[in-house]
Every structure is written in C-alpha cells, then in structure tokens.
C-alpha positions as CSV (number, residue, x, y, z in Angstrom):
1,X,15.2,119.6,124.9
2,X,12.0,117.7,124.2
3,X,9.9,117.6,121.1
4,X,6.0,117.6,122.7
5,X,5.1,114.1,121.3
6,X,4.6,111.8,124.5
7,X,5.5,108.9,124.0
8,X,4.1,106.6,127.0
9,X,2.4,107.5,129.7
10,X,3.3,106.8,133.0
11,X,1.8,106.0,136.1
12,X,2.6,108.0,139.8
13,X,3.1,104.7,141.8
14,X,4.5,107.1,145.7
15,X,5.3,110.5,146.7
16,X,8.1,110.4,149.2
17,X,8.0,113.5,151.3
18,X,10.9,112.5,153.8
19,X,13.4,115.0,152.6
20,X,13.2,118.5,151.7
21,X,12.3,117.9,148.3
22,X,9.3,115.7,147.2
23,X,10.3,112.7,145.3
24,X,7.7,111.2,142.8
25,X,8.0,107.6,141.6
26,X,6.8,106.7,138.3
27,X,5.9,103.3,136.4
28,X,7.1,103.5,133.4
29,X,7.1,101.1,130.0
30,X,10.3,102.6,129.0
31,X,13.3,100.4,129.0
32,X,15.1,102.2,132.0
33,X,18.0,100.5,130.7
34,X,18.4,103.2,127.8
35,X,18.3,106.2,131.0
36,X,21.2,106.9,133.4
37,X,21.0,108.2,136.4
38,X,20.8,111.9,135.4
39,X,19.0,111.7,132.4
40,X,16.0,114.1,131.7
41,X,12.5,113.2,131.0
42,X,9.8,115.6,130.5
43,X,7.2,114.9,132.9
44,X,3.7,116.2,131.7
45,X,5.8,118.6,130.3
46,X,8.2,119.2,133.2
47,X,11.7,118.6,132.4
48,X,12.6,116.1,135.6
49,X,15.9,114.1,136.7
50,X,15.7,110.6,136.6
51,X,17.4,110.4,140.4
52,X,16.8,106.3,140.8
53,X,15.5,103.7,138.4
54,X,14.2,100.5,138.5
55,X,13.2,98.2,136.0
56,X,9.8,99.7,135.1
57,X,10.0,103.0,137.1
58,X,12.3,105.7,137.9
59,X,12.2,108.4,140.7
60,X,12.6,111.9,140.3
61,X,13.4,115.3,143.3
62,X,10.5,117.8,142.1
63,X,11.2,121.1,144.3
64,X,8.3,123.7,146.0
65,X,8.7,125.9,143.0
66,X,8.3,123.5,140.6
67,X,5.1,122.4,142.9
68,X,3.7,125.7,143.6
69,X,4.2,126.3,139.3
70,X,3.0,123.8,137.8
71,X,-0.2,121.1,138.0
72,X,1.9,118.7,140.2
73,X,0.9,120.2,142.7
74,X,-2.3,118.2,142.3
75,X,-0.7,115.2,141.6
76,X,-1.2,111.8,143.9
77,X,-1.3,107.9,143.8
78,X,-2.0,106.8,140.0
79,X,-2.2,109.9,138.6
80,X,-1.1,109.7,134.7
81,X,1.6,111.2,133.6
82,X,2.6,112.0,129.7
83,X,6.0,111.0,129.1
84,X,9.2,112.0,127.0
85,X,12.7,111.4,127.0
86,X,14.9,114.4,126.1
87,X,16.5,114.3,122.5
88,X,19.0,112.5,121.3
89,X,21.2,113.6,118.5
90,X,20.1,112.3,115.3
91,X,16.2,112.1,117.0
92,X,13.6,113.0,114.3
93,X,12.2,116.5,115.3
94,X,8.4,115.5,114.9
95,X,6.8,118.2,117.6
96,X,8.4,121.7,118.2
97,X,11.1,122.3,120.1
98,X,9.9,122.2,123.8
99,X,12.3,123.2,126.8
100,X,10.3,121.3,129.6
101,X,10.6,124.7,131.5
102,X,6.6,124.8,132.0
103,X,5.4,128.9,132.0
104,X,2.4,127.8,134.5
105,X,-0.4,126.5,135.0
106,X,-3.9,126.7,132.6
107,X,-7.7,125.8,132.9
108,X,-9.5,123.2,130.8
109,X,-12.8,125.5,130.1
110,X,-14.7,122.9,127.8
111,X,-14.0,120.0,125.7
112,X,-16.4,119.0,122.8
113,X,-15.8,116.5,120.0
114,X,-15.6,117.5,116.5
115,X,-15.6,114.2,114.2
116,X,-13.7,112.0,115.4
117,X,-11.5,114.8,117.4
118,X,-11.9,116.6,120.3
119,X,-12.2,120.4,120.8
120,X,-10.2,121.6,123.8
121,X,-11.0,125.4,124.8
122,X,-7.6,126.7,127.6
123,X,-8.0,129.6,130.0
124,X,-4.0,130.7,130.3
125,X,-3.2,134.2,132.5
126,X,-4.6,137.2,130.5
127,X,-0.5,138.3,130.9
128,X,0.6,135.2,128.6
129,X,-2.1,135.6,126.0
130,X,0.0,138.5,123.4
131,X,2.7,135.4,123.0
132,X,0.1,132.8,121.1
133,X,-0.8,132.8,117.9
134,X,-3.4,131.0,115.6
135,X,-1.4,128.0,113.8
136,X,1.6,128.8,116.4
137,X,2.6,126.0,118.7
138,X,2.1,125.3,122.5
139,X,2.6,122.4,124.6
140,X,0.0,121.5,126.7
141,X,0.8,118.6,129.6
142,X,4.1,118.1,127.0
143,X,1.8,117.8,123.9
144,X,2.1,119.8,121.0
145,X,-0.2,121.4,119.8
146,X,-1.3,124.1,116.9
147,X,-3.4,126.9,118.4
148,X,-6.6,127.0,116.2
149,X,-8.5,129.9,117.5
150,X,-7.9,132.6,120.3
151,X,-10.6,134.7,122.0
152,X,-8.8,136.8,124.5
153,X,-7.1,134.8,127.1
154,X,-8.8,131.4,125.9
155,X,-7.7,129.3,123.0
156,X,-8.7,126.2,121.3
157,X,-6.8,123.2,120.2
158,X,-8.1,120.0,118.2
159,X,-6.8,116.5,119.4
160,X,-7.0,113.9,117.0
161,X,-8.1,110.5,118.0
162,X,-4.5,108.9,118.0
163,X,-3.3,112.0,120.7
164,X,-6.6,111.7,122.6
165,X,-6.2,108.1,123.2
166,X,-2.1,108.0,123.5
167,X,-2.0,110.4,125.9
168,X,-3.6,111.7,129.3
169,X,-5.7,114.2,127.2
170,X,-8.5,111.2,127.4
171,X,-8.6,111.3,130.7
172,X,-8.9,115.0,131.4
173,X,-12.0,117.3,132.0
174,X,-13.7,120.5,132.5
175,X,-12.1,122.4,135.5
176,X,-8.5,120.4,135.0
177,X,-5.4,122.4,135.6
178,X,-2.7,121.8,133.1
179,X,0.8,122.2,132.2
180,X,1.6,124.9,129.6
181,X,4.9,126.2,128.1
182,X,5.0,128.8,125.1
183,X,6.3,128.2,122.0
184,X,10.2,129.2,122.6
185,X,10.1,131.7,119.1
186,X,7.7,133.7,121.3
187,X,9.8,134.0,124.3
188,X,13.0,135.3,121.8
189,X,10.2,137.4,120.2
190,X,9.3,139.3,123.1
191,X,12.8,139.1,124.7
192,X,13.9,141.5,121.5
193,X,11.2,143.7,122.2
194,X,11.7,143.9,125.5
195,X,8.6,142.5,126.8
196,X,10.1,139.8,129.3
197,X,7.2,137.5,130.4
C-alpha cells in the first residue's frame, strides 16, 4: 500500500529485454540500503518488485500486461519516474490510500497555470468516469490528487507549485499518457452495487 505522495523521482537508466519479462533499471536517491530484495516500490504509480539493487538504483521484472496497461509502455532511456516506497507500519498516512494496482491509462488534454499552480484537465475511458467524484481522490502517475471539476469523461486537478516541481508533473504535456488508479472507496462502492469495473 502506497500513500500517492512521491517522494523522489527516479531516473530509467536500461531496459533489459533478454528474458521473457522486461527488466527496467532505475537511479534512484533512495538509500537502497533501507529496501530488500522483494520490497515494493510504486513506480509512477505501479506497484513494482525491487528484483536487484545497487547503491543508487534498483531493477525491477515489469510483465506484458503491466506494459500493454499502463504508460510504461512508452517508457525509454531517462525517462522520469515518480517514486514511493510501500508503507511502513507506523508511516504517516499523508495521501490516500493507493494500491499501486494502476486502472489504465489517461490523456493529458490541457494544462494552464492558475497563480502559482497549474490546471491539469485528464481524459480517462468514458467507462471509469461514474467512479470520480468532485473533492474525491485519484492518483495520477502515483500522485494524489483531489478531483476539482468533472465534465463527462474529463476532469481537472490543481498542482501546487511544491507537487509541480517535486514530481514529474513539471515535465509533462499536452497529449501525455498517464498512469491512473481510482480511489479504492470507489471500487468497494461499486463492488456493493454490483457494478465491477
């Protein structure tokens, strides 16, 4: 379980397609020290297994599900990556509670700055939009975020300057695919109701 607040961002450093599985490299600031072998860490939102480790990088098996699913798909050399290890017991619950088990995949349809924030309108699939809600959560890339506005299947979020410049949402633009998960209330919602997404 993950909380949505990234905290470093991490660098694709080689994609190793030798085996079956693609394996992604990743620089990293994080003390690998702190990780075993095993250990989760969501990956733009994508809950990955730390397979090998270095000093300032660990590696991690990403499947052709998870590749045809989600934006890493598009992923190469130096691509940016938000970053967060899995909770810890006793861990401050900052964010929402996040899974890392990414729903699919969403467009970036504009971005426009509003004070010192930015504006970020999201295309999702029309099928996902009855499951967000204005001032409900969604992680975006592994960011939460409170939906501020919803017009069909297009919402918008605001990112403050300390997310825009402390995660990848700086680097992103018009046309970018991204990572999205629904808030996990939603999914128990509709579970209930008997509206599996």
């Amino acid at each position: 379980m993950f909380t949505g607040i990234v905290t470093d961002i991490g660098e694709l450093k080689e994609i190793d397609d030798s085996r079956g599985d693609k394996r992604f490299i990743i620089g990293t600031s994080f003390d690998m020290n702190n990780f075993k072998i095993g250990s989760s860490i969501a990956c733009s939102g994508v809950c990955l297994t730390v397979v090998d480790k270095g000093a300032d990088w660990f590696a991690v098996d990403v499947s052709t599900e998870t590749i045809l699913k989600t934006s890493l798909c598009n992923w190469e050399i130096g691509s940016l990556i938000n970053l967060e290890p899995s909770l810890r017991l006793g861990d401050e619950l900052g964010g929402h509670i996040v899974s890392g088990h990414v729903d699919g995949m969403a467009e970036i349809v504009s971005i426009r700055k509003d004070g010192d924030s930015h504006r970020v309108r999201i295309k999702i699939p029309s099928h996902y939009s009855p499951y967000i809600a204005v001032k409900g959560s969604i992680a975006i890339n592994g960011v939460s975020l409170t939906i501020n506005h919803i017009s069909d299947n297009e919402f918008e979020v605001n990112i403050i300057p300390h997310t825009w410049h402390h995660t990848t949402f700086g680097t992103r633009k018009v046309g970018d695919m991204v990572n999205f998960e629904i808030d996990m209330m939603a999914r128990y919602v509709a579970r209930i109701l008997g509206k599996d997404m």
